[in-house]
Backbone as numpy.savetxt, mean C-alpha at the origin, in Angstrom:
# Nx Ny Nz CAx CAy CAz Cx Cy Cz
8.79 -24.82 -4.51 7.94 -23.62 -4.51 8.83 -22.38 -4.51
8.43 -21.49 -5.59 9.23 -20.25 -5.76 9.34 -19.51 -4.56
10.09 -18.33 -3.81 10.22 -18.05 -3.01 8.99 -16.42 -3.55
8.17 -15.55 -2.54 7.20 -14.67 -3.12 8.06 -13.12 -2.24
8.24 -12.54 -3.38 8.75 -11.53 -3.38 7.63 -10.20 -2.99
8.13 -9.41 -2.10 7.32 -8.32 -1.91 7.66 -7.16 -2.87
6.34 -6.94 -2.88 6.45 -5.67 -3.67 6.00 -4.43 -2.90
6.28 -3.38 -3.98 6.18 -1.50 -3.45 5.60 -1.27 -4.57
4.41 -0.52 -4.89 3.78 -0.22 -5.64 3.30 1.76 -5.42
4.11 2.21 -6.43 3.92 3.73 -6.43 2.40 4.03 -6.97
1.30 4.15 -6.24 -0.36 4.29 -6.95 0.06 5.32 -7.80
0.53 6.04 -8.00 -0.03 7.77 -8.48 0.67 7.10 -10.36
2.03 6.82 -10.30 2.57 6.20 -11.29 2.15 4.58 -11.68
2.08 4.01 -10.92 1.36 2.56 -10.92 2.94 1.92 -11.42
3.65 2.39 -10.95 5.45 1.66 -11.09 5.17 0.95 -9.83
5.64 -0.35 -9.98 6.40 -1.44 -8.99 7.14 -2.25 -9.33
7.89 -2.13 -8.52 8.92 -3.21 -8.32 9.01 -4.39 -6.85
9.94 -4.87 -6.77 9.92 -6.05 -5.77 11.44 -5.86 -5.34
11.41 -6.02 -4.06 12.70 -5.73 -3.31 13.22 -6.19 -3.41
14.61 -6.45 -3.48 15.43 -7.57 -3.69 15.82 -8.51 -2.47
15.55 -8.19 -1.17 15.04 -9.00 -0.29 14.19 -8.99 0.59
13.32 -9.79 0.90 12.54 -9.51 1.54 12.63 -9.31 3.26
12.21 -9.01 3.75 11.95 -8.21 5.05 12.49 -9.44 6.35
13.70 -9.46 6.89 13.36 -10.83 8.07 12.47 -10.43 9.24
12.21 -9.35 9.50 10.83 -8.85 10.18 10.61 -7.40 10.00
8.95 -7.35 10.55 8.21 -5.79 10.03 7.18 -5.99 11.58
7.08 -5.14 12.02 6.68 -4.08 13.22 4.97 -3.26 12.63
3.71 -4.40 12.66 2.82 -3.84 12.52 1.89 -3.11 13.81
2.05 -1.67 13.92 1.38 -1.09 15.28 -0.35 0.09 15.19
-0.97 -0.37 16.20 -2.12 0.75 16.05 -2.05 1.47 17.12
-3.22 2.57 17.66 -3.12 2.90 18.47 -4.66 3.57 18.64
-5.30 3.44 19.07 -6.43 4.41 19.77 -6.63 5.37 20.22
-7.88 6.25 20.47 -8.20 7.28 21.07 -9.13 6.63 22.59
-9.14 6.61 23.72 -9.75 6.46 24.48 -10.05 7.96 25.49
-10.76 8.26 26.07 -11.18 9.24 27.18 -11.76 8.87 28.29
-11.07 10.01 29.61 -11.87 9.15 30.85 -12.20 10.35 31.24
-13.34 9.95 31.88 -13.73 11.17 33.16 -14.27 10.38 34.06
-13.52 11.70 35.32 -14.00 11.13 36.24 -15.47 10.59 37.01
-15.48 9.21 37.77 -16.60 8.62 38.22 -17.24 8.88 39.53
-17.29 9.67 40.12 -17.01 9.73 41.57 -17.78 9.05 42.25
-17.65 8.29 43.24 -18.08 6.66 43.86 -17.82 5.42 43.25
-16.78 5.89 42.03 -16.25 4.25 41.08 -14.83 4.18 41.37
-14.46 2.68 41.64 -13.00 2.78 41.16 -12.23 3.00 39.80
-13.29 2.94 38.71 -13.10 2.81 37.71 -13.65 4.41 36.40
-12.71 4.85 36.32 -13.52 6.39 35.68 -14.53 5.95 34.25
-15.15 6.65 33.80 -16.30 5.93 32.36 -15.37 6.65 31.63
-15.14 5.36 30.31 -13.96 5.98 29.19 -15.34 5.97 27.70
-14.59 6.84 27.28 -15.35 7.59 25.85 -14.34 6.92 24.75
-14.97 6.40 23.72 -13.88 5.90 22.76 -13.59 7.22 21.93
-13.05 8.06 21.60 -12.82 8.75 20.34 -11.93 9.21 19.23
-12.08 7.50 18.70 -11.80 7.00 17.70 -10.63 6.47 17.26
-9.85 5.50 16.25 -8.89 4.85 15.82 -7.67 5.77 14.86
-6.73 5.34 15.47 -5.13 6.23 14.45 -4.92 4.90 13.67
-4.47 5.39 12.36 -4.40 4.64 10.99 -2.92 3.43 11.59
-3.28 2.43 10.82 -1.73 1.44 11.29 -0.53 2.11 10.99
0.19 1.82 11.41 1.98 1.85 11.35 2.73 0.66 11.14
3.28 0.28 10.06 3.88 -0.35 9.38 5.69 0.10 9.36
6.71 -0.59 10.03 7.90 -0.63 10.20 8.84 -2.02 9.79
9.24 -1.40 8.93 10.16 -2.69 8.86 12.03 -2.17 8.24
12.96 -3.07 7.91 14.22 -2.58 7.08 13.75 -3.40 5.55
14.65 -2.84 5.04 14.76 -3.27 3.69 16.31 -3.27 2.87
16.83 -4.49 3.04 18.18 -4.53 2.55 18.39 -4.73 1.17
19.41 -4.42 0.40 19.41 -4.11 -1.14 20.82 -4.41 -1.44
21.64 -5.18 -2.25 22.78 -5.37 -2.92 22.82 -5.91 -3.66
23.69 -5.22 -4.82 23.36 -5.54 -6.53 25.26 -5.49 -6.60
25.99 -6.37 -5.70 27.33 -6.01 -6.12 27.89 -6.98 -7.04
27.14 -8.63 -6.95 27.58 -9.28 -8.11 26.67 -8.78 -9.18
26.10 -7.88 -9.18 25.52 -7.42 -10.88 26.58 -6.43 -11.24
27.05 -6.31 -12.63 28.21 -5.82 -13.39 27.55 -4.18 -13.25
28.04 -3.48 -12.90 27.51 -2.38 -12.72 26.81 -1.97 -12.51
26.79 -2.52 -11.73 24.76 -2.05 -10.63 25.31 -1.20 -9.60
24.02 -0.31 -9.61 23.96 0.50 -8.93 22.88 0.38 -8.10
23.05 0.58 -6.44 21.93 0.27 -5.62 20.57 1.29 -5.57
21.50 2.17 -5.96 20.50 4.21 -6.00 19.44 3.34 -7.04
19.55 2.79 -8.14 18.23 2.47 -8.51 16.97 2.00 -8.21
17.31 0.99 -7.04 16.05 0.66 -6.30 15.93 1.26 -5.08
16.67 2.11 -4.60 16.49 3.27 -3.43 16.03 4.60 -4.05
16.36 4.71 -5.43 15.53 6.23 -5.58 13.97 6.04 -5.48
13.86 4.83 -6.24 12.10 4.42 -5.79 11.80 4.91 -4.68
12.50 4.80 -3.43 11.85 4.82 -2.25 11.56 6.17 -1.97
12.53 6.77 -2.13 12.69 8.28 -2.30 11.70 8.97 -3.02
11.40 8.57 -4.28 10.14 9.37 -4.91 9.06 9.09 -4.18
8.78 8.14 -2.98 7.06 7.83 -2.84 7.51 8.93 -1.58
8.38 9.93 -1.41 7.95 10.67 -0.21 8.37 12.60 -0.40
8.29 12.34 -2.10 8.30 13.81 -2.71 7.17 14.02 -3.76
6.78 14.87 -3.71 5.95 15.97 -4.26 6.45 16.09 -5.98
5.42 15.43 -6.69 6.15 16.05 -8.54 6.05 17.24 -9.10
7.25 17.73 -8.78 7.13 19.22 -8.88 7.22 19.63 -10.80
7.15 18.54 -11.79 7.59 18.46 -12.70 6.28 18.85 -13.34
5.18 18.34 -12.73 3.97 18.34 -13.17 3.28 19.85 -13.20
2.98 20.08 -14.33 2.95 21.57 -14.26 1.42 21.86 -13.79
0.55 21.08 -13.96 -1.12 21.07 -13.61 -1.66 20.51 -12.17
-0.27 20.46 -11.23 -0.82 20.59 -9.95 -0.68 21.88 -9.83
-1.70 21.29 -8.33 -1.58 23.09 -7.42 -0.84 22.86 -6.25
0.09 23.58 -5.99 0.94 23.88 -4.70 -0.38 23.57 -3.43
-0.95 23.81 -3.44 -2.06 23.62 -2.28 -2.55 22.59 -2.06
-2.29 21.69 -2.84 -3.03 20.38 -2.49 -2.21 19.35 -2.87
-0.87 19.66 -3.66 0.09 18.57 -4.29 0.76 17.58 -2.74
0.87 16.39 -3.09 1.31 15.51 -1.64 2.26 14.68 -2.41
3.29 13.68 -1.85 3.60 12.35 -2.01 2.89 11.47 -2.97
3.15 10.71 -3.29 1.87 9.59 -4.07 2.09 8.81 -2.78
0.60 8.04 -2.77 0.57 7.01 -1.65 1.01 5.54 -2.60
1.37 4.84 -1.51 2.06 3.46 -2.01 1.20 2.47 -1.44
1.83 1.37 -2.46 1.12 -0.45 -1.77 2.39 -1.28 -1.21
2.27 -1.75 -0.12 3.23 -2.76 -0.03 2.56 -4.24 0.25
2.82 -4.99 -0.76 2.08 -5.97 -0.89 3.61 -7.50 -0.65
3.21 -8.36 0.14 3.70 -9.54 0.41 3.09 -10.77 0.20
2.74 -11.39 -0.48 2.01 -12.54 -0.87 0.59 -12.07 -1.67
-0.16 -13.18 -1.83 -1.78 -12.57 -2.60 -2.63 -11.81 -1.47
-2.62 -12.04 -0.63 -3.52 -12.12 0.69 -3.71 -11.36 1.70
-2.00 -10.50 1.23 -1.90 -8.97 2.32 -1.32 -7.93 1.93
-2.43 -6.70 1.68 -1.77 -5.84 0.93 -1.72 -4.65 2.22
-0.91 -3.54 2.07 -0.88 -2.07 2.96 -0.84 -1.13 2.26
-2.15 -0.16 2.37 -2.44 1.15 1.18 -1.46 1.85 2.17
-0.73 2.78 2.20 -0.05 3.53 2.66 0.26 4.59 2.61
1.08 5.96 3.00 1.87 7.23 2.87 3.39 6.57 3.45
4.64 6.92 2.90 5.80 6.91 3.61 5.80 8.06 4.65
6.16 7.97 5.72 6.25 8.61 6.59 7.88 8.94 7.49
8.56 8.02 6.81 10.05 8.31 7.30 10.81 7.57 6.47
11.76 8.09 6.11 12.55 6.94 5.25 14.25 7.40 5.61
15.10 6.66 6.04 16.48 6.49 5.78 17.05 5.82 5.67
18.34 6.09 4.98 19.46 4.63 4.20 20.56 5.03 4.28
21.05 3.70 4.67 22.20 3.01 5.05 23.17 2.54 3.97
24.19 3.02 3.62 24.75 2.83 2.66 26.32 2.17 3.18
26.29 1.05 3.05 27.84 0.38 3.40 28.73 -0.50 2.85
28.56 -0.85 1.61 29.59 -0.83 0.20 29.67 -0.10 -0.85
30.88 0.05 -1.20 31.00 0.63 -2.92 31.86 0.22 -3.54
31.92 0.43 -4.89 32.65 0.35 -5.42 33.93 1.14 -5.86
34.89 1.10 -6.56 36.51 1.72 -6.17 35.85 2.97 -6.64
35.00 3.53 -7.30 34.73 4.28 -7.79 33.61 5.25 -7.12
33.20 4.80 -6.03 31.98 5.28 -4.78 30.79 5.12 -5.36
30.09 3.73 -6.32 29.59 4.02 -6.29 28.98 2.81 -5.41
27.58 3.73 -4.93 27.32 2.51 -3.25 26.34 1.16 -4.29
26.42 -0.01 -3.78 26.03 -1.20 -3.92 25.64 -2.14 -3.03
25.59 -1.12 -1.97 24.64 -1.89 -0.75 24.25 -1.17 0.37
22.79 -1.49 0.75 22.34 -0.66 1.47 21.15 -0.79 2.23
21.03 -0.60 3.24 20.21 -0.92 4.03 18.73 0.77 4.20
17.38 -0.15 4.20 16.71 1.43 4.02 15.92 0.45 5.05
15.47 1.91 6.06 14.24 1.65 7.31 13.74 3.12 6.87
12.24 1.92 6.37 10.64 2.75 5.82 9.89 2.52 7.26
9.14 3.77 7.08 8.13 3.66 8.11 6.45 4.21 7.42
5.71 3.39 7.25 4.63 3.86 6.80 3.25 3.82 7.37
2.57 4.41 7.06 1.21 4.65 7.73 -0.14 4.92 7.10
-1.07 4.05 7.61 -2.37 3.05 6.69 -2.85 4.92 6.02
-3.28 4.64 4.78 -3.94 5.72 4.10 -5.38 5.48 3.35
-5.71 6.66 2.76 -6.96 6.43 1.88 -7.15 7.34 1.50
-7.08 7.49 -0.09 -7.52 8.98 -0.81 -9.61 8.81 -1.09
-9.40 9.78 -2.11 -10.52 9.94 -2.78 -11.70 9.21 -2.96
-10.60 8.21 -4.03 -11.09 7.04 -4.65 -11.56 5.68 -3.66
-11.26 5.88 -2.16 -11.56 4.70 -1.58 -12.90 4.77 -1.22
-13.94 3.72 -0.96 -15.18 4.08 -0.47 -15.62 3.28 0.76
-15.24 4.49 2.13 -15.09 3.34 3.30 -17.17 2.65 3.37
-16.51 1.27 4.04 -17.45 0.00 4.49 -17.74 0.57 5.67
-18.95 -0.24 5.82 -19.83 -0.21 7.33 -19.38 -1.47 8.40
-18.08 -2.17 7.51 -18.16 -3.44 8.22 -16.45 -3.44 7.86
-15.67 -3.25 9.29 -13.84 -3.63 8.49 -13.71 -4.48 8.19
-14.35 -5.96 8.92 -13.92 -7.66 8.35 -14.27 -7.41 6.77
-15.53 -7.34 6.50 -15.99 -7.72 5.38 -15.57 -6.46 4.11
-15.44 -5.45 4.73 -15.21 -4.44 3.78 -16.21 -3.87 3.03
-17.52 -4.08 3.41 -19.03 -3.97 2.95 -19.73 -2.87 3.11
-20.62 -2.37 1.96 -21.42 -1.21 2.54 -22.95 -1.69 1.71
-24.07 -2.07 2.99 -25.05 -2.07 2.30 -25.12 -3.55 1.52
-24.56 -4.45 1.95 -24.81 -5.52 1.14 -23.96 -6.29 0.12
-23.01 -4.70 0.01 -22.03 -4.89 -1.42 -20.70 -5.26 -1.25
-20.07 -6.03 -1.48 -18.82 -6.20 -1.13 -17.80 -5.50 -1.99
-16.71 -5.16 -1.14 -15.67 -4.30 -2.05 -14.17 -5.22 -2.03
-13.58 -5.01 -2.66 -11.81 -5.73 -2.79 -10.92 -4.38 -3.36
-9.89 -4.49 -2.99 -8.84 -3.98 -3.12 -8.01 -4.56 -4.43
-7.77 -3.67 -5.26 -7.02 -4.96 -6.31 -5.60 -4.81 -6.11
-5.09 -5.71 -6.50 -3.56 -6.70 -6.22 -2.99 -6.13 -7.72
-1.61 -6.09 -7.12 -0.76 -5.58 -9.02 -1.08 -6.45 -9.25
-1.20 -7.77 -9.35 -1.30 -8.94 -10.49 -2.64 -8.84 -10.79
-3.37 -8.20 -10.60 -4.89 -8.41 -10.59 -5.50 -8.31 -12.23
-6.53 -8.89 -13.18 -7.28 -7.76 -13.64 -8.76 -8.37 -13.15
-9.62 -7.68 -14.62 -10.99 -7.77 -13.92 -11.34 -9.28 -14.25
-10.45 -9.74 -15.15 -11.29 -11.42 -15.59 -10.98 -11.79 -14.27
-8.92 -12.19 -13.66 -8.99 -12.84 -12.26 -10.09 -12.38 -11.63
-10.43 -11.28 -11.04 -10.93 -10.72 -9.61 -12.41 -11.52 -10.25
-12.99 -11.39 -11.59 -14.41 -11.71 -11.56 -14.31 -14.01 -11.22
-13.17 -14.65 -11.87 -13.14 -15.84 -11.67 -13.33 -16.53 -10.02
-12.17 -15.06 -8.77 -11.98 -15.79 -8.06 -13.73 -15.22 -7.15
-14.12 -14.27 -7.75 -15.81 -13.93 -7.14 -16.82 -14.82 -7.96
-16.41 -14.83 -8.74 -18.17 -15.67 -9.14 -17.42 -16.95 -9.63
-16.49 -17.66 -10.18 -15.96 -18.43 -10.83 -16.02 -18.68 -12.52
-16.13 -17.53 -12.55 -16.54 -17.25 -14.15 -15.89 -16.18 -14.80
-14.43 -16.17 -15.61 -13.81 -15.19 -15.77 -14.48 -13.72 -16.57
-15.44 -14.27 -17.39 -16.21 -13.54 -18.78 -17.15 -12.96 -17.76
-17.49 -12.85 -16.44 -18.52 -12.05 -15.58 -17.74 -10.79 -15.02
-16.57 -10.21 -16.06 -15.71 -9.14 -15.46 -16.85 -8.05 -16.25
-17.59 -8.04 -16.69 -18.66 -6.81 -17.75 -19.11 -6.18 -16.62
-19.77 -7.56 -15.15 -20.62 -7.06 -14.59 -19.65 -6.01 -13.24
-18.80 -6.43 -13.43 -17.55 -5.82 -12.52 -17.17 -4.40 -12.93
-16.65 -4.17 -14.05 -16.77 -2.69 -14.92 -17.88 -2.22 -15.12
-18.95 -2.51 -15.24 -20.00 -1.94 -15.71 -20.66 -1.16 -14.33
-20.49 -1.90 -13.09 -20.71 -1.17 -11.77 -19.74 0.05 -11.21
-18.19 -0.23 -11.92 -17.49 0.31 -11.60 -17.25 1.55 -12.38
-17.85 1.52 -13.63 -17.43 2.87 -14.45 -16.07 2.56 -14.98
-16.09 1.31 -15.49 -14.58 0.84 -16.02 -14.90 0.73 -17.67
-13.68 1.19 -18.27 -13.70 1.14 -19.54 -13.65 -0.46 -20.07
-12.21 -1.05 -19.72 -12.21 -2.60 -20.04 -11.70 -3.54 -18.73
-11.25 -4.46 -19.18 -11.08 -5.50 -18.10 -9.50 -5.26 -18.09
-8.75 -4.31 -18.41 -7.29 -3.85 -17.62 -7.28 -2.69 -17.24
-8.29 -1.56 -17.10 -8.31 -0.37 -16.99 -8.60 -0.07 -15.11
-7.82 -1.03 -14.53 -7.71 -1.08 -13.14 -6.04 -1.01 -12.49
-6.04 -0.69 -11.03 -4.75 -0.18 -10.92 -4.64 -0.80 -9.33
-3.59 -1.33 -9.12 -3.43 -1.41 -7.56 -3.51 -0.70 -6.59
-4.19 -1.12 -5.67 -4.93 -0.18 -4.42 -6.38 0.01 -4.66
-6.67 -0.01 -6.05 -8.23 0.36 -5.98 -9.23 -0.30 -5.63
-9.90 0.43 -4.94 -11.34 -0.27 -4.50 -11.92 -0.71 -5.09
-12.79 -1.47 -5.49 -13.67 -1.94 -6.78 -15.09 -2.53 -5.90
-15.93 -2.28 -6.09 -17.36 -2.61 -5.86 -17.41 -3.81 -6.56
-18.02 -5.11 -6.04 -18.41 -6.33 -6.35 -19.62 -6.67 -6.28
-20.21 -6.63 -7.60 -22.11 -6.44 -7.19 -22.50 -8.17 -7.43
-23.61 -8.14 -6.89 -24.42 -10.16 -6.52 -24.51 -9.61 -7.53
-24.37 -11.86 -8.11 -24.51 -12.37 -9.20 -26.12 -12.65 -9.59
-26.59 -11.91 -10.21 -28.37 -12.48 -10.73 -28.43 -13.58 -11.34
């Protein structure tokens, strides 16, 4: 069995790549809002929930390309670097609202993380006679996101609003898989675009939400 490579998926560009190694551990953390006031005649004060902080996702990410003939490591570290700048190249943003692109970090079929980078630094500790570095160690720190395009559920297990189930699509995804592994029928991707406002059955992108409507 092949060994399954994680990937980083830039949404805004829909560029991914796969790390060249994968992670020997990652640091998934939440954290809550709770409130107390005081009870007076309780040992115990009455707490107010108000409300959940997005996950935190920590891990390293090691990189060396020194038996490749002129590899350079900056290539798969500038990736990292663009998911936490602003495209200033783009002449039809607006300074007022321009951000990062948010990212996917996806590890197997089964677990994906919509994300923002939130810290990034690297470790650079070989080169070549010539400086250029070929190995390097990067600690990402990222944190759960959701633009526009997401359409939050009434239900986190199920991801549901109203009956309807939603999925997240996977880079490997298109609409024939996603319609085979929902209804078992690849040619039922019409009814998948046609809910979704999709042109064809590749006109989908990783991270996106997609509405999954019952089969009649």
């Amino acid at each position: 069995m092949s060994l399954t490579k994680a990937t980083i998926t830039n949404l805004d560009t829909n560029d991914s790549f796969s790390v060249l190694f994968n992670p020997t551990e990652y640091t998934l953390a939440k954290t809550v809002n709770w409130t107390t006031k005081p009870d007076q005649g309780h040992n115990v004060p009455k707490r107010t929930f108000g409300g959940g902080n997005p996950q935190k996702l920590d891990m390293e990410l090691f990189f060396d390309v020194y038996e490749t003939e002129d590899g350079d490591v900056r290539d798969y570290i500038n990736k990292l670097w663009k998911l936490t700048m602003i495209d200033e190249s783009n002449e039809n943003s607006d300074p007022k609202t321009s951000r990062p692109p948010l990212c996917l970090f996806q590890w197997g079929p089964n677990w994906t993380f919509k994300a923002a980078v939130t810290s990034l630094s690297v470790r650079y500790t070989l080169f070549r006679e010539d400086g250029t570095p070929v190995r390097a160690t990067a600690k990402i720190a990222l944190e759960e996101a959701k633009d526009d395009d997401d359409m939050a559920g009434t239900n986190p297990t199920s991801f549901s609003e109203g009956g309807r189930k939603r999925r997240i699509v996977r880079p490997d995804d298109t609409l024939a898989t996603i319609a085979y592994e929902e209804y078992g029928d690849a040619k039922a991707w019409r009814a998948i675009a046609l809910d979704n406002d999709l042109d064809g059955p590749l006109s989908i992108k990783p991270g996106q939400v997609l509405s999954i409507p019952s089969r009649r």
